[in-house]
N, C-alpha and C positions, 0 to 999 in steps of 0.2 A: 180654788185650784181647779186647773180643767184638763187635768191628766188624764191618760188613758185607764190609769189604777184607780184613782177616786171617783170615776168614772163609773166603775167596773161595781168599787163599792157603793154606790149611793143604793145600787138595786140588792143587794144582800144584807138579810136581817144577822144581827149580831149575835151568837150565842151565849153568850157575857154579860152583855148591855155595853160593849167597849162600842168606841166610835173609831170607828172603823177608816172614815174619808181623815180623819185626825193622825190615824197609824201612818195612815200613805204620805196625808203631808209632811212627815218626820221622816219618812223613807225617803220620797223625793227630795227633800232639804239636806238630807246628811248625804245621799248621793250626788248632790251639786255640789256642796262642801270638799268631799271627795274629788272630785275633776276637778277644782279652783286651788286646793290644797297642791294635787300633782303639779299643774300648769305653774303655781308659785316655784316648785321644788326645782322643776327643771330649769325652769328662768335664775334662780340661786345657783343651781351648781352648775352651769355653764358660765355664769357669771363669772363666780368663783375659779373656775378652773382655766380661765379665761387671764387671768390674772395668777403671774409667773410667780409672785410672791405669798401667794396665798400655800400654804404648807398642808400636806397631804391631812395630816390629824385634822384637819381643817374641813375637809371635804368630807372625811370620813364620821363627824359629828354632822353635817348637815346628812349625809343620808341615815345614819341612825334615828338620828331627830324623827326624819319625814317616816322611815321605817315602823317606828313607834305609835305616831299619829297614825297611820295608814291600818296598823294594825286594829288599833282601838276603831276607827270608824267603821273599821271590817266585820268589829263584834258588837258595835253598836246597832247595824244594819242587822246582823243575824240575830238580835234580841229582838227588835222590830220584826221582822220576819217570822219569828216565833209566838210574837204577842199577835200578829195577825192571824197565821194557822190556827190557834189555840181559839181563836175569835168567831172564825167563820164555818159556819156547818160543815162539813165534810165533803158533799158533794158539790158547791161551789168552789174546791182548792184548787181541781184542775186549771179552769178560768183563771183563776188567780196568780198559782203560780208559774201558767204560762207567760203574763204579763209581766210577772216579778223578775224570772229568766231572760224578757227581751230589755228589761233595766237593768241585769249583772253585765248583760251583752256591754250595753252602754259605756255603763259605769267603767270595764273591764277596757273599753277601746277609747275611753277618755284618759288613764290612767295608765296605758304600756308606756314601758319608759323606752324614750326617744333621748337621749343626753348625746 
């Protein structure tokens, strides 16, 4: 990986012994997941709604659905985010989760919903 975040970590020692460039790569993997997840959802329910026969209870389980999934990736990201903190000295956070905040940026303008 040659993120800007694993990047950041290859130069900070672990408080833990946790691996650190390993945290990022489960950060950046579930925040791609996230964007590819939304881009499915809206491509379905425009689909969907797109199509006169398709019944509202219909539309209303697909955003539940995506709702749910969205949700958990949302705390799956902040248990990452936690195991990082908890990982890295203290005075290395800033750097870090300055970096972390320009990925929510991302994450957050990959995923408004446009339907």
């Amino acid at each position: 990986m040659n993120s800007e975040l694993a990047a950041a970590l290859e130069q900070i020692p672990s408080d833990d012994g946790s691996d650190l460039v390993q945290i990022a790569r489960e950060i950046e993997a579930n925040s791609t997941q996230m964007i590819q997840a939304h881009a499915a959802f809206i491509e379905e329910f425009n689909r969907l709604s797109a199509n006169r026969s398709v019944k509202r209870s219909k539309l209303i389980a697909v955003s539940d659905r995506y709702d749910t999934e969205r949700r958990s990736q949302r705390d799956n990201l902040l248990v990452l985010q936690g195991q990082l903190q908890a990982a890295i000295p203290e005075e290395y956070w800033p750097e870090v989760a300055e970096i972390l905040y320009e990925k929510a940026d991302i994450v957050a303008s990959g995923t408004s919903l446009e339907l």
